[in-house]
N, C-alpha and C positions, 0 to 999 in steps of 0.2 A: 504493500500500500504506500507506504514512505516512499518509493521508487517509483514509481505511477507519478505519484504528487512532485515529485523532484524534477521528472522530464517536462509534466504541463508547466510547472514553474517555470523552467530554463526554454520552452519555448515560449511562454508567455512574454519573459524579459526579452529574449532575443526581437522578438516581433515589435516590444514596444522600445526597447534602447534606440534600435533603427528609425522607427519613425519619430519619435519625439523628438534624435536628437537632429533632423530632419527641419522640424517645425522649429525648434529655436533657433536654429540657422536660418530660418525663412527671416527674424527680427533683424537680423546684420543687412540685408538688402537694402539699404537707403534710398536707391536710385527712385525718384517721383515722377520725375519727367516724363509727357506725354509717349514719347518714343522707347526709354527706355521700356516703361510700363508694356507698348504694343510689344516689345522682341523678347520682352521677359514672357508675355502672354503667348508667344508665338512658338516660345523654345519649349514651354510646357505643354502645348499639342503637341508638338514634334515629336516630344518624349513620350508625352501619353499614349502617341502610335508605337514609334517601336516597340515600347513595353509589349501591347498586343499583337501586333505582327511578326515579332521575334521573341519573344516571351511566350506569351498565353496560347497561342491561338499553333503553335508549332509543338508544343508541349499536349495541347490536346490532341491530336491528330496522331502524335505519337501514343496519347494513351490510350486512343480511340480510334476513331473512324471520322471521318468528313460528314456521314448523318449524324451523332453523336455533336458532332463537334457546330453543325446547323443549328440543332434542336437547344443546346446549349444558348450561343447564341440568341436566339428565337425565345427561349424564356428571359435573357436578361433584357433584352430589348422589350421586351412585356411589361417588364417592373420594371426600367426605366421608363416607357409613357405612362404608370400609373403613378410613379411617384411624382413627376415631371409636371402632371396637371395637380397632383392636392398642392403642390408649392405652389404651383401660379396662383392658386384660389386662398393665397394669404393666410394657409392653418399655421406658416410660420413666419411671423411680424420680423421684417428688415423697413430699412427707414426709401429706401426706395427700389427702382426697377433692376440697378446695375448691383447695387449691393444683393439682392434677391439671388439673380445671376451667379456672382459669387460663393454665397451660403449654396446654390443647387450644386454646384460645383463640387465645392469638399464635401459635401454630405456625398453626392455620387459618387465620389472619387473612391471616399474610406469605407463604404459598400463593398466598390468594386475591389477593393484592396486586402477588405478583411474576408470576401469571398477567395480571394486566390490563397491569403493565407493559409486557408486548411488543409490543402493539399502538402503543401510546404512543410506546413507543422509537422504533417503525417512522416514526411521524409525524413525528417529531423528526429522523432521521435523512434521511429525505425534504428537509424543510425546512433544514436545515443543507448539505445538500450541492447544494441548488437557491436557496437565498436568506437566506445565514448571519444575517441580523439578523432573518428572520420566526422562524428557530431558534431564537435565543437570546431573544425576547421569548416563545416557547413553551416552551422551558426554564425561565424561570422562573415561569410559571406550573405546569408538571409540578413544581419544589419544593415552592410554595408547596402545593400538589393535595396532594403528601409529609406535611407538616408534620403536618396532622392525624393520617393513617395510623398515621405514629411514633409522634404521641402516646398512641393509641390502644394500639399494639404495647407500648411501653413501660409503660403503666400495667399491663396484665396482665403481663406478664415482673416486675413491682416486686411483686404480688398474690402472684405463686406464687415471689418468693425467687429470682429466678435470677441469678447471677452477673454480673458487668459484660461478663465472653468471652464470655456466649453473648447478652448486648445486640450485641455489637459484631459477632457472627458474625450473627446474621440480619440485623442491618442491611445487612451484605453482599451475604450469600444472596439479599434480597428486590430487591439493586438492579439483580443482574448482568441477569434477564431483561431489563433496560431498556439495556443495554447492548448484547445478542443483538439486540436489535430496531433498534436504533439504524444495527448494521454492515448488517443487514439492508434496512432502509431505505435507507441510501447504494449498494446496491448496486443497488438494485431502484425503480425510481418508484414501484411499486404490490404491495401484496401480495390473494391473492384475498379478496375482501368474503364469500363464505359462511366461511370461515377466522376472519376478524376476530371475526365477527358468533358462532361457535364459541368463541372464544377469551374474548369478554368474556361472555357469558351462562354458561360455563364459572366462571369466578370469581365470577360473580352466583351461582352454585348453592351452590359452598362457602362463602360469605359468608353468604348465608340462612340457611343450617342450620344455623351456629355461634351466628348472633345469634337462633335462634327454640330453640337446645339446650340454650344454656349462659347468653350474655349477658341477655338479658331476664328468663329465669327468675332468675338469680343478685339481678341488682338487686331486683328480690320478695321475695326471700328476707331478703337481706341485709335492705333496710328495709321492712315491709309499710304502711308510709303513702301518701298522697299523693305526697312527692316524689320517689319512682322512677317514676311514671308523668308527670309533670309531666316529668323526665328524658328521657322519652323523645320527648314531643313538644317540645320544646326542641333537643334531637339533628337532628330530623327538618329543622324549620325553620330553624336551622342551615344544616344540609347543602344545604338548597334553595338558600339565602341563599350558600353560596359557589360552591356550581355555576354556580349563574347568575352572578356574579360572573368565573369565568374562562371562563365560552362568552360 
């Protein structure tokens, strides 16, 4: 039982040290300026594609199947137009349209974040209870994977004004699934691969729809030059650049 409790623990921390320390890094960001603001906004689509396109979404297909990995998909893109419309209809009070924007942002985001964690946890939890130093060198690669997420989450939580409690509660919120997954894995050598392969194209779905609803358009808007499109393939290559980096 103590060992059970010690892996969900050590995935829990790992899921949440990544992203918090992520979101405090978002407060170092000074830059305000209309431009800066659109390629910052532009570099976080970018990223939030690769993550899916090289991350999520090739991960499932290896765990699964291309129908699997639709259907996936196909439900997150569901729960995203349902949560998409109770936000527009004001169940949750921002002071106006673009700050709204924002708050829809990291709330999808750390959805879509703490949905991919389970999988994660699961791996890590596998590894930790079969061969504790492959664990902990995959631990902290799952940080560092964090790091950016945060940063991400926390630059929109900083856009839309929100409180340091409700920083510190989704940093939470986003981390426990990695810890569900973590006990899970210690208990279980394997979880089934059409599930995984469900699970990650699931958060590929609502990640999509946030960065092709809100983030890309917004950085457009915000600065209509060049360098929110430069942003975004910047983002992109990026993303490549550290995926490959921890596979």
């Amino acid at each position: 039982m103590n060992t059970i409790f010690i892996t969900g623990l050590s995935g829990y921390l790992t899921g949440w040290i990544g992203i918090f320390t992520g979101i405090i890094l978002s407060f170092f960001i000074k830059g305000r300026g209309r431009r800066f603001k659109g390629t910052l906004l532009g570099f976080i689509g970018g990223f939030m594609l690769a993550i899916v396109c090289f991350d999520l979404l090739p991960e499932s297909l290896e765990s699964g199947s291309i129908y699997t990995s639709v259907v996936g998909i196909s439900l997150g893109l569901i729960l995203a137009i349902i949560l998409d419309g109770i936000l527009e209809h004001d169940k949750i009070y921002v002071s106006d349209y673009k700050n709204n924007n924002f708050l829809k942002a990291a709330i999808f985001l750390a959805i879509g974040i703490g949905i991919h964690n389970i999988p994660s946890g699961v791996a890590l939890g596998s590894l930790l209870s079969t061969s504790p130093i492959e664990g902990l060198k995959l631990s902290i690669a799952l940080i560092l994977h964090g790091i950016p997420e945060g940063l991400t989450i926390g630059i929109f939580l900083r856009e839309c004004k929100a409180s340091k409690f409700k920083f510190l509660i989704i940093s939470i919120l986003t981390s426990i699934p990695m810890g569900l997954g973590s006990i899970l894995g210690g208990i279980i050598s394997s979880i089934s691969p059409a599930i995984i392969s469900i699970n990650l194209s699931f958060a590929a779905g609502m990640i999509l729809y946030i960065t092709f609803r809100e983030t890309i358009p917004s950085c457009c808007e915000i600065w209509k030059g060049r360098m929110s499109t430069i942003g975004n393939v910047l983002g992109i290559t990026t993303g490549m650049l550290m995926l490959s980096f921890f596979h």
